[in-house]
Structure formats: structure tokens, C-alpha cells
C-alpha positions as CSV (number, residue, x, y, z in Angstrom):
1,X,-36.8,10.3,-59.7
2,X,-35.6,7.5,-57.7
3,X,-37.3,6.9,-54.0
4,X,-33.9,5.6,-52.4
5,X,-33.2,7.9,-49.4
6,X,-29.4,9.4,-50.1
7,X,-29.5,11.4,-47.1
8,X,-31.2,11.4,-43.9
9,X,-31.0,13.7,-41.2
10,X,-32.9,13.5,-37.7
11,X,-33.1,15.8,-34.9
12,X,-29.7,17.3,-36.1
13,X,-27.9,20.3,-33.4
14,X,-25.2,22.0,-33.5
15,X,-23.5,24.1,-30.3
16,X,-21.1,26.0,-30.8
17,X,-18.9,27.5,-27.1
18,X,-19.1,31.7,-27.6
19,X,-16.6,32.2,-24.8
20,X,-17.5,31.9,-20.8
21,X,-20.9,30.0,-20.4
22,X,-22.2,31.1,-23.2
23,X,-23.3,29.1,-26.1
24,X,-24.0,29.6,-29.5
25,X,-27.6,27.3,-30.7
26,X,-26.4,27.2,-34.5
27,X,-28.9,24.5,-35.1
28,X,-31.8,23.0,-32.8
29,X,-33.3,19.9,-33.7
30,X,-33.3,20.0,-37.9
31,X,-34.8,16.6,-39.6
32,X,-35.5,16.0,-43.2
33,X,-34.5,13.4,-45.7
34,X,-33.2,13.3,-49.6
35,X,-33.9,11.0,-52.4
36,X,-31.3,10.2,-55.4
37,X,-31.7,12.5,-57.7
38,X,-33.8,15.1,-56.1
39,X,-32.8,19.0,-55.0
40,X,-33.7,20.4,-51.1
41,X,-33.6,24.1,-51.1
42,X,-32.2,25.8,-48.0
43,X,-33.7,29.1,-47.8
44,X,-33.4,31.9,-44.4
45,X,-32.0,35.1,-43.3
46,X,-28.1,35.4,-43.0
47,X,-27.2,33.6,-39.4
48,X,-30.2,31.2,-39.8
49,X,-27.9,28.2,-39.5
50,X,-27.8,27.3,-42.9
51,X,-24.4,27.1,-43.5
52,X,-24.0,25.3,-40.1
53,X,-26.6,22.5,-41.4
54,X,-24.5,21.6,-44.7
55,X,-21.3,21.7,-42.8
56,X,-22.3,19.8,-40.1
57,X,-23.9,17.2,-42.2
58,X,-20.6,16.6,-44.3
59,X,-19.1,16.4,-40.5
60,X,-17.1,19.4,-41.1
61,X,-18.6,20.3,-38.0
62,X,-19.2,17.8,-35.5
63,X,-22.8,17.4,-34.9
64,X,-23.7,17.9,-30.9
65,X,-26.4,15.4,-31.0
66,X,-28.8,13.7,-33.6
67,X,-27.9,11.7,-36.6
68,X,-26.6,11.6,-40.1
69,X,-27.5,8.9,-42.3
70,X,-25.9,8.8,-45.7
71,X,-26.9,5.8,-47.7
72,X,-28.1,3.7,-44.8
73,X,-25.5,4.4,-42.5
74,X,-25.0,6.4,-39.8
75,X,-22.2,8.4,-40.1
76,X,-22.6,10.5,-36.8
77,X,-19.9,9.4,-34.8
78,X,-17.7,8.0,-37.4
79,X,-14.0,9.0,-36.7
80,X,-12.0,10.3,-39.5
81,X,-10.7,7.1,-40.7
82,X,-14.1,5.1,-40.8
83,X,-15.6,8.6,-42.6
84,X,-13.3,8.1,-46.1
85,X,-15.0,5.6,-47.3
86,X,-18.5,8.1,-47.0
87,X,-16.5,11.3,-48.4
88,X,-16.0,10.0,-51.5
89,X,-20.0,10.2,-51.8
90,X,-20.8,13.5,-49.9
91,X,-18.7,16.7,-51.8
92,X,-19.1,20.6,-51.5
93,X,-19.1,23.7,-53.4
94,X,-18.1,26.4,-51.4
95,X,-19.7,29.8,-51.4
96,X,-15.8,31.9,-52.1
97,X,-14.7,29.9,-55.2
98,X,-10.9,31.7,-54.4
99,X,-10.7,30.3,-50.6
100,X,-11.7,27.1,-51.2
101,X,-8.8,26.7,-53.7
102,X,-5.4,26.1,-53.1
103,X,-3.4,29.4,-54.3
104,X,-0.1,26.8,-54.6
105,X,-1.7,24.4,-56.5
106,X,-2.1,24.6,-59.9
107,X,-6.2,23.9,-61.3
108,X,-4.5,20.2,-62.6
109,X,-3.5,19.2,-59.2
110,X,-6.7,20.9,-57.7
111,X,-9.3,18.7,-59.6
112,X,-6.9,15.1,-59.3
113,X,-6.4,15.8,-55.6
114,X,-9.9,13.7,-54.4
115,X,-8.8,11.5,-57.0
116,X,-5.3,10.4,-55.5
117,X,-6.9,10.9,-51.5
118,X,-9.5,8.2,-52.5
119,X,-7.5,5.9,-54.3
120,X,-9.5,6.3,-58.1
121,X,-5.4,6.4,-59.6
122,X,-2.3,6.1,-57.8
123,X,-0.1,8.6,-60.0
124,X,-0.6,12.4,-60.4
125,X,0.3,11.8,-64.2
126,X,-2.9,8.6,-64.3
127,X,-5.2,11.6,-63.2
128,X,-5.1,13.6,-66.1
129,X,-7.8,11.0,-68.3
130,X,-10.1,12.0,-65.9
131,X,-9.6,15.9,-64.9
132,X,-9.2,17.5,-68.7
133,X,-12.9,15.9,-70.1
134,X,-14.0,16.8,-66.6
135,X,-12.7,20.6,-67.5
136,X,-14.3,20.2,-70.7
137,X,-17.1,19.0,-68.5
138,X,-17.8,22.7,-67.0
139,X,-16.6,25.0,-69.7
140,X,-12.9,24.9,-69.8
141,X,-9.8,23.5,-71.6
142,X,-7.1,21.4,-70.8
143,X,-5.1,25.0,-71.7
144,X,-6.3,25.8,-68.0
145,X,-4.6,23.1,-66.4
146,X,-1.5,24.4,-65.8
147,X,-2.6,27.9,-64.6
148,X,-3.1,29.1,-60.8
149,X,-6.7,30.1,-59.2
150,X,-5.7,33.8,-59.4
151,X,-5.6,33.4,-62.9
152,X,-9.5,33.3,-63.6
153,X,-12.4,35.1,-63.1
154,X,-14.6,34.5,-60.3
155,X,-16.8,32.7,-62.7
156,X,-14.2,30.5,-64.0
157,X,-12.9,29.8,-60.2
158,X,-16.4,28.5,-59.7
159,X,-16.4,25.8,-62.2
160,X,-12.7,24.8,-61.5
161,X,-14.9,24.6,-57.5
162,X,-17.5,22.3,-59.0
163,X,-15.0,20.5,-61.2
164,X,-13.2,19.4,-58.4
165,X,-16.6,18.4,-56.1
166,X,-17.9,16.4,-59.2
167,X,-14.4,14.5,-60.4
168,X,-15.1,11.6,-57.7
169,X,-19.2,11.3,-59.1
170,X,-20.8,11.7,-55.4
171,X,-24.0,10.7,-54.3
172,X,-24.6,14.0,-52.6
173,X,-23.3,17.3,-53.4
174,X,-23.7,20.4,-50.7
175,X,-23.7,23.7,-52.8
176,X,-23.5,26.3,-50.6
177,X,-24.5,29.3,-51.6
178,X,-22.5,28.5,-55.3
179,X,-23.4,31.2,-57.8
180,X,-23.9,34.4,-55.2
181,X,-20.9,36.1,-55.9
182,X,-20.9,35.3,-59.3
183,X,-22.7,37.7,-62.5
184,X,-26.1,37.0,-63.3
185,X,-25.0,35.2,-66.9
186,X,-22.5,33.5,-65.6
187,X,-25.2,32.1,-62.4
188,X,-27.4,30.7,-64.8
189,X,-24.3,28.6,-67.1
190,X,-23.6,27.6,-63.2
191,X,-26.7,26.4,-62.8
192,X,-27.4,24.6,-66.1
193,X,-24.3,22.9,-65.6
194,X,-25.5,21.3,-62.3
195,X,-28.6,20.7,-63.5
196,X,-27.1,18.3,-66.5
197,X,-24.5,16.8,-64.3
198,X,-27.8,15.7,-62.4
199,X,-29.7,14.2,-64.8
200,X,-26.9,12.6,-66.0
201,X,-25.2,11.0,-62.9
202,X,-28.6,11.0,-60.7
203,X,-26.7,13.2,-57.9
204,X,-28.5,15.3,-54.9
205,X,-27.9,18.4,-54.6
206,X,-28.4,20.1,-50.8
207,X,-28.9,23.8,-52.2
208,X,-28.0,26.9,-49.9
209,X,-29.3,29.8,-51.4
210,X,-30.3,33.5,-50.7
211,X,-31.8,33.9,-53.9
212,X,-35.7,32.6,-54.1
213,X,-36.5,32.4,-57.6
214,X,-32.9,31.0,-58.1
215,X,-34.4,28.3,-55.4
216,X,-37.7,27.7,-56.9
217,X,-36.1,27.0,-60.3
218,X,-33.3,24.6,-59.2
219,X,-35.0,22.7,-55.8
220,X,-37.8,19.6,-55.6
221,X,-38.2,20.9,-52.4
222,X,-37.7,23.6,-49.9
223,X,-36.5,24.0,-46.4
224,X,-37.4,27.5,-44.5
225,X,-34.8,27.8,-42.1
226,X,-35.4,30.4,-38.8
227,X,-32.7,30.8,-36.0
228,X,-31.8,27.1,-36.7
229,X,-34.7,25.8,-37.2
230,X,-36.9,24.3,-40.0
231,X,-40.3,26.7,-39.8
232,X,-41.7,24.7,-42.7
233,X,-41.1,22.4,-45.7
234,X,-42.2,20.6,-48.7
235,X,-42.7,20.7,-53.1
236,X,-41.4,23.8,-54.0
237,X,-44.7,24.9,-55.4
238,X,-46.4,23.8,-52.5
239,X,-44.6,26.5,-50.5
240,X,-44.7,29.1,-53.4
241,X,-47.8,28.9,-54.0
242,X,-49.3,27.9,-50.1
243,X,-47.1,29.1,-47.6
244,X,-48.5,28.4,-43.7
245,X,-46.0,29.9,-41.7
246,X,-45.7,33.5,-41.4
247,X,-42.2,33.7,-41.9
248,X,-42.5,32.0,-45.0
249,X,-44.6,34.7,-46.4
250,X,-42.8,37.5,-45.3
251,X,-39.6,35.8,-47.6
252,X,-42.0,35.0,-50.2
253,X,-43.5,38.8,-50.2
254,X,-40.2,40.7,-50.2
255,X,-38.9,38.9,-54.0
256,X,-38.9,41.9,-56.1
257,X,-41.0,41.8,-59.0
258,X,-39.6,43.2,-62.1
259,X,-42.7,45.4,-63.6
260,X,-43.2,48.8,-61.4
261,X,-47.0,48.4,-62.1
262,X,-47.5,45.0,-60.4
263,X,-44.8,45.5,-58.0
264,X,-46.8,48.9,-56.6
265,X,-50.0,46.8,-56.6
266,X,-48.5,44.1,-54.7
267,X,-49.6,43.5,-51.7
268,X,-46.7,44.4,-48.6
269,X,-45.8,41.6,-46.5
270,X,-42.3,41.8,-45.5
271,X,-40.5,41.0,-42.1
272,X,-40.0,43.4,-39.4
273,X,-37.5,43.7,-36.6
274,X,-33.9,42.0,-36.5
275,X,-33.4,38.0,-36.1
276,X,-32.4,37.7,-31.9
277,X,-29.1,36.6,-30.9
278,X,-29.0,33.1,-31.5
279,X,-26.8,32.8,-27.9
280,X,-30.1,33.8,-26.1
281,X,-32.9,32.3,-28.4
282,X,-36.7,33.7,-27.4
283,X,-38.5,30.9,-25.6
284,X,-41.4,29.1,-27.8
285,X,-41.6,29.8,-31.4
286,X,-38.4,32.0,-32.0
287,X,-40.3,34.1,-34.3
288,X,-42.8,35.4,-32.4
289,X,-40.8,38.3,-31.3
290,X,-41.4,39.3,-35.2
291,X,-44.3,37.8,-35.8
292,X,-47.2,40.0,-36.5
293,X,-49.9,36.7,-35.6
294,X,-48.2,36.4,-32.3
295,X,-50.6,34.5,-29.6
296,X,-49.6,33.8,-26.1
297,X,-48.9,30.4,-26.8
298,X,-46.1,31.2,-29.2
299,X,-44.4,33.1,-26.1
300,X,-44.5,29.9,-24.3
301,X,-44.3,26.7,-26.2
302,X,-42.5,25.7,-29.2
303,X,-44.5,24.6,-32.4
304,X,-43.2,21.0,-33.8
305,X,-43.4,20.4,-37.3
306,X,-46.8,18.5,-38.3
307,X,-48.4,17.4,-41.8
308,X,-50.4,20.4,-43.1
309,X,-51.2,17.7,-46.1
310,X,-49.2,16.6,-49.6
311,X,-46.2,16.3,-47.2
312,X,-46.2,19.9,-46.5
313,X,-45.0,20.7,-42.9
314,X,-45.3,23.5,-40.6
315,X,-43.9,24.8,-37.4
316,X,-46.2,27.2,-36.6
317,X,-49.2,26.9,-33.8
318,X,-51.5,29.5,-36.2
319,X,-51.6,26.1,-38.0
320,X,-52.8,23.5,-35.2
């Protein structure tokens, strides 16, 4: 795996207005970075800012403060025009393979739109060397070309998704949340797929998943995301096998295990309570109002993330 840094991100926040004075804190202060050719894992609750993270960082969102840095530039207050250029590198798979895709479009013009916006050929009828091996690419014909999205299976409206993210050969993919809605058979052909396109193009891959053995399977690392924040990060094993922050473990305990026998002996460790409103975040660690450790300090101060060792980091002040 290469050690060039693909993506940086530093102190990344995202506000969104709810109406009156209110405000929304979507994501507070989220930093990490991502090498060619690796996988980061996003892993949380639902409304833990995940989403808001990959969609900021393509600057679907505009960022409220803190920076983006995609191949050595920062791209955080980039207008539209400057920001081409950078698109053509950063591409997403979308979670609803049918919304994401134009209804009046056939799956043709689909996959050659990026390829006309970004100048790679000039004429729609120039794009077609390019999208019917790219079809082939992800398990479909050039038969398909001419057919709509409601057409296909969910599975198939997937792979038309990725076909279309992967015609322009980024740097950096965002997959958020790809194979959810999709059957278990047709997750794991999702997933091979990515994973060959990867090895042989060298792409990252920003992973959004609710799945955790899906996560630990595809990711080099993982992200624990918590009220939009990072509550720890690092290898994939590292976390799987060591997690620090409490959190963490209660994720970690509530995978399901397969056997009845194992699963009874297992020992219980799952999450309590509901995630607060993310308009009126708890003061200090914004777990602690589910956190069975709790100390007074966690009412009071909030945990930064420090080097438990191997890289591993923590937000947690049971670690100091």
C-alpha cells in the first residue's frame, strides 16, 4: 500500500440552521487522513453524522470550518468552478441506487455523463468505448445500455451506481452505505467488485457502513463515529480485537453471532438509552449520558483524541 496521503481532513464541522436559533452540530471537529490505496471504515448509530462527514468532504455540503485536503490541496473554500478539476478525483456511491439515478436517462447516458462534464470525450457517441467494458466491468452487458433505472433490480441499479462513480478512475471513492439495501449474495458480488477495482486502480475507498463484519472485512481502518464525533480510531484489528472506548464495545458486543451456544455464553455489553438530540449536545464527552463508566469529569470536559499506541486513538478520559 502506498504512503501518499489521498485525503486529509482536519478539525472538519458541519452546522446545519434547525429553524429559529437553533442549530443542528452534524459534525464537531472530525480529523483523520487516507493513503492511496487504503479503506477507512465509518462505523456509528443512525444520526451520528456519518453521512454528513462523506458529504461534506466531497463539498456537497459546505464545510462550517476546518479543512479538506485532497491530494495536497486544500479544497475547503474552493468555489464551484476551481472544485472541477478535484471532482473528477473524488466520486460517490450513494446509499438509494434508484435516487441517485436519473429516471430520464437511459443507463448509457448515466455512466458517459462524468465523461462528457469532465471533458474525457466530447461526443455522447465517443463515450461508448469507455461505458460498455466498464458495464462488462461490474456484471452487465452492453444489452443494458439502452434500458431505464426502473428496469433493474436493486442489485443491478447498484452496479449501474458504481459504474458511473468508477468510469472517470478517481483517486477517492465515498461509498455510503452501498450494499444496505441490497440481498446478502448480491452485497458480497458488490463488495468483490470494489475490492478488484482497488487493487487494480489503487483507489480509496471512504466506507459508510452499518454492518460491522461487513466493515471489518472491507476497511484498513476504522472510524467510531458518536454525535459527530470520532470516539476512536485505528487498524481494523486493533479496534476489533482492543477496543478503549466504551462505545466502541458496546457496537462491538451487539454483532450477532450465528451459533445459539456461543451467542448465550457471550458476554452482554450492549448500549443503553437513546443518542441526545444533536441540536442540544451534552456538555463533555457526549456519551456519558449512556455511558455506564461515567466519572465527573466526563460531565464537564470533553476527551480529545490521544495515542493509546500502534496509532490507535481514543476519546475517552477512562483512557488518560
Amino acid at each position: 500500500m502506498s504512503e501518499q496521503l489521498i485525503l486529509e481532513i482536519n478539525n472538519l464541522t458541519k452546522h446545519f440552521k434547525a429553524g429559529g436559533k437553533q442549530t443542528v452540530h452534524a459534525l464537531d471537529g472530525v480529523s483523520f487522513t487516507l493513503k492511496k490505496g487504503e479503506t477507512l471504515g465509518l462505523v456509528g448509530e443512525s444520526g451520528c453524522g456519518k453521512t454528513t462527514c462523506a458529504r461534506t468532504i466531497i463539498r456537497m455540503y459546505e464545510p462550517t470550518s476546518g479543512q479538506i485536503i485532497m491530494d495536497g490541496t486544500d479544497i475547503t473554500e474552493l468555489n464551484q468552478k476551481q472544485l472541477k478539476p478535484f471532482r473528477k478525483n473524488m466520486q460517490m456511491i450513494f446509499q438509494d441506487p434508484y435516487a441517485s439515478l436519473n429516471a430520464r436517462m437511459t443507463v448509457r447516458d448515466i455512466i458517459a455523463e462524468p465523461l462528457l462534464a469532465h471533458g474525457v470525450v466530447k461526443r455522447k457517441q465517443d463515450a461508448n468505448e469507455y461505458v460498455y467494458p466498464m458495464l462488462e466491468r461490474v456484471g452487465l452487458t452492453r444489452e443494458h445500455a439502452s434500458r431505464y433505472a426502473h428496469e433493474f433490480s436493486g442489485g443491478q441499479r447498484q452496479r449501474v451506481g458504481i459504474a458511473r462513480a468508477l468510469i472517470l478512475e478517481p483517486n477517492l471513492v465515498v461509498c455510503d452505505e452501498p450494499i444496505s439495501a441490497l440481498d446478502v449474495s448480491i452485497q458480497a458480488q458488490v463488495i468483490n467488485l470494489l475490492k478488484d477495482f482497488q487493487e487494480e486502480k489503487g483507489v480509496s475507498y471512504l466506507f459508510i457502513a452499518h454492518d460491522l463484519s461487513m466493515i471489518r472485512y472491507v476497511s484498513d481502518n476504522v472510524g467510531v463515529m458518536y454525535l459527530g464525533q470520532l470516539a476512536e480510531i485505528g487498524e481494523t484489528d486493533e479496534i476489533y480485537k482492543n477496543p478503549l472506548h466504551p462505545y466502541t464495545k458496546g457496537l462491538l458486543g451487539s454483532i450477532p453471532i450465528a451459533n445459539p451456544a456461543l451467542a448465550r455464553q457471550k458476554k452482554k455489553s450492549s448500549i443503553e438509552g437513546d443518542i441526545p438530540s444533536p441540536i442540544k449536545p451534552p456538555a463533555g464527552c457526549r456519551f456519558h449520558t449512556r455511558c455506564p463508566y461515567m466519572k465527573e469529569i466526563c460531565c464537564e470536559e470533553t476527551p480529545k483524541l490521544k495515542d493509546a499506541g500502534n496509532g490507535h486513538m481514543v476519546a475517552c478520559h477512562l483512557c488518560d
